[in-house]
RONU-713424 format. One record per residue (C-alpha): chain; x, z, y; residue in three letters. Coordinates in Angstrom, 2 decimals. Layout:
! RONU-713424
  chain       xx       zz       yy  res
      A        X        Z        Y  ALA
...
//
This chain:
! RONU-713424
  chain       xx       zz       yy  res
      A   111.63    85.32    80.07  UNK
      A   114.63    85.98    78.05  UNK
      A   114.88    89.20    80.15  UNK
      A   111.62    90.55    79.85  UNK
      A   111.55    89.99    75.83  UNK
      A   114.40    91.99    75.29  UNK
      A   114.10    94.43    78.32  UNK
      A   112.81    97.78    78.23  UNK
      A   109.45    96.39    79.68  UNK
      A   109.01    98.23    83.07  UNK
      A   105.83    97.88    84.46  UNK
      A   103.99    97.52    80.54  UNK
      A   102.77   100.33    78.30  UNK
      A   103.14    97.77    75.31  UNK
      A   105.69    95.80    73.49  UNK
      A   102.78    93.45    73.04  UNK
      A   101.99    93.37    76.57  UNK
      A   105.96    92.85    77.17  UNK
      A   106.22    90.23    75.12  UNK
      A   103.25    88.35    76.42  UNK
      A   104.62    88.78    79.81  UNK
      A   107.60    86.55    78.61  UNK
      A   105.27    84.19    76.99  UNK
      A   103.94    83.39    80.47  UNK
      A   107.00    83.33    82.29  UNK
      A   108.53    81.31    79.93  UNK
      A   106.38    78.50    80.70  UNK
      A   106.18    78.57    84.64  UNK
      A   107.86    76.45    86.67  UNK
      A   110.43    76.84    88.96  UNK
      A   108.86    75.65    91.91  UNK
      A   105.78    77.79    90.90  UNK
      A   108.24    80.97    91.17  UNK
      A   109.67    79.98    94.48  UNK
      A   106.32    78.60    95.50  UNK
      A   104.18    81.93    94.40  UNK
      A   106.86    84.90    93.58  UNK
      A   109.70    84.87    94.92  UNK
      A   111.07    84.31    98.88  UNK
      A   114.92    83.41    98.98  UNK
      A   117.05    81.17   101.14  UNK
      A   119.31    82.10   104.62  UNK
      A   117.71    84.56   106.88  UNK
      A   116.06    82.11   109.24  UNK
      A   114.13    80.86   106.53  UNK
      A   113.04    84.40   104.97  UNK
      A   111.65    84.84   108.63  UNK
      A   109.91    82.14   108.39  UNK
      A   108.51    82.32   104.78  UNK
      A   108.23    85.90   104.96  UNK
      A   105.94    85.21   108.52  UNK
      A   103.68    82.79   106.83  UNK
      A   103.12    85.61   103.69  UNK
      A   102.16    87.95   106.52  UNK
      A    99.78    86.25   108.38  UNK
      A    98.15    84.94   104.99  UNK
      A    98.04    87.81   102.97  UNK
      A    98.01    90.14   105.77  UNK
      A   101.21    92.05   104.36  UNK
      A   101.77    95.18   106.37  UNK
      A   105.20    95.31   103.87  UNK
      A   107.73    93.94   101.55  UNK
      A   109.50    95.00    98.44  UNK
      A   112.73    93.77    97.36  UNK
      A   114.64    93.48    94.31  UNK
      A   118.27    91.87    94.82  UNK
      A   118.83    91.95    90.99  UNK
      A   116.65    92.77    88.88  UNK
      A   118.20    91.34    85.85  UNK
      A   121.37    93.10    86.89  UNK
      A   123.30    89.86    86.55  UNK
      A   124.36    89.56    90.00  UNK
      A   127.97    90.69    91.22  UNK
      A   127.60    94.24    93.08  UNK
      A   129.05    93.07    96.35  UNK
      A   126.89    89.58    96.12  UNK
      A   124.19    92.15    96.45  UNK
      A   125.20    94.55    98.81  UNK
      A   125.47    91.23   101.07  UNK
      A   122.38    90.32   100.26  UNK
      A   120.88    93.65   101.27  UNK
      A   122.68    93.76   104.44  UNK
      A   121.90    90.15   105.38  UNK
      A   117.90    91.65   104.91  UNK
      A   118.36    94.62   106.58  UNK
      A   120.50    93.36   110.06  UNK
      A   119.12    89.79   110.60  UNK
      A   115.77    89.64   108.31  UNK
      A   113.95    93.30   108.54  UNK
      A   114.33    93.58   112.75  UNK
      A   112.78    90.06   113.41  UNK
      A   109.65    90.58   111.31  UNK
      A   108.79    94.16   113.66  UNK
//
């Protein structure tokens, strides 16, 4: 929330529309975001998740954002992004 209020607002045309996007995320919960928007965990259990999404959304795709608020260390990331690309992207194909 905190992000979005002072960010630059990608993805809005409006400050208004930026600040009521960190209106509502202000108030959602954190299971709702790992629950509805968000897949983390070890790479067995993106599989998994990420699996489920497919076959109930019919996902032909995924995007992923390893930091958007740029708060995480560079390397933390680049691990991250390996992790999805050697053990998490193959086993979905």
């Amino acid at each position: 929330s905190d992000l979005a209020r002072t960010g630059t607002g990608s993805g809005t045309t409006t400050t208004g529309q930026r600040l009521a996007q960190a209106d509502e995320l202000a108030v959602i919960s954190h299971e709702h975001i790992l629950r509805e928007r968000v897949v983390v965990g070890g790479p067995q259990s993106l599989v998994t998740r990420l699996r489920e999404l497919q076959s109930q959304l019919h996902l032909d795709g995924i995007i992923a954002e390893p930091n958007p608020g740029g708060r995480i260390p560079l390397a933390s990331m680049m691990r991250s992004l390996r992790i999805l690309a050697e053990d998490v992207a193959p086993a979905l194909r």
